[in-house]
N, C-alpha and C positions, 0 to 999 in steps of 0.2 A: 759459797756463792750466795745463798742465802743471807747470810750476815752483811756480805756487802750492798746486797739489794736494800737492805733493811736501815742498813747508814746512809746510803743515796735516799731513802725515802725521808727518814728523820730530819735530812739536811735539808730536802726540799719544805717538806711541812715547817721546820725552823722559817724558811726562808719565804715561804707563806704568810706564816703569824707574822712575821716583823714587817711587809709587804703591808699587810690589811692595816696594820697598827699604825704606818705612817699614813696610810689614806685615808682610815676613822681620822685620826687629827686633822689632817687638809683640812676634811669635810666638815667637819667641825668648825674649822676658822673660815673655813667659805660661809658656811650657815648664819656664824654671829656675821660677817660683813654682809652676805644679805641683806639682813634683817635690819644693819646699820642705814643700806642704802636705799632701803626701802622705806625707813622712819624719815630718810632726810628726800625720796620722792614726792611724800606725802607733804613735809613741809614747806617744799618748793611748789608743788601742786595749791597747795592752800594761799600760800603766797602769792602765786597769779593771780587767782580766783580774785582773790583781796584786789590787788593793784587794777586786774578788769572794774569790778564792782565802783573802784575810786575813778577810774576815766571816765563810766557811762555818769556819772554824777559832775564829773566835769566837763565833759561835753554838755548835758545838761543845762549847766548852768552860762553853759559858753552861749549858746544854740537860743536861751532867757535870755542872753543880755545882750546877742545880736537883733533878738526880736522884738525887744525893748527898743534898739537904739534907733531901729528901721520904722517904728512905731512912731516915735517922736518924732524924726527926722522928717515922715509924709506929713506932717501936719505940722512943722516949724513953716513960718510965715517965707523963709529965704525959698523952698523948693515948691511951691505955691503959686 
């Protein structure tokens, strides 16, 4: 009885270690994709950032040249 206790036990800790050993691996390839998708959060993050940065500078310029054209226009002789 004993011996057979001791095979059931062996069998289950075998069945343990191979258990844990395919989950360290998952875990492992979850970690590098992480870490993948989180280099490429950041690049997409920094990219907004960028493409904001570019519209407030063309709004900017849109916002100059509307005020520019309303400038000239009160003082063109035709609306006078």
């Amino acid at each position: 009885m004993l011996e057979n206790s001791l095979s059931q036990l062996e069998g289950l800790v075998r069945t343990l270690v191979e258990e844990n050993r395919v989950l360290l691996s998952a875990n492992a390839q979850l970690a590098t994709e992480l870490a993948s998708f989180k280099e490429e959060n950041e690049t997409l993050q920094l990219s907004a950032l960028e493409q904001d940065d570019q519209q407030s500078a063309t709004l900017a310029r849109i916002q100059a040249l509307v005020a520019l054209a309303s400038g000239e226009n009160s003082r063109s002789p035709i609306s006078s």
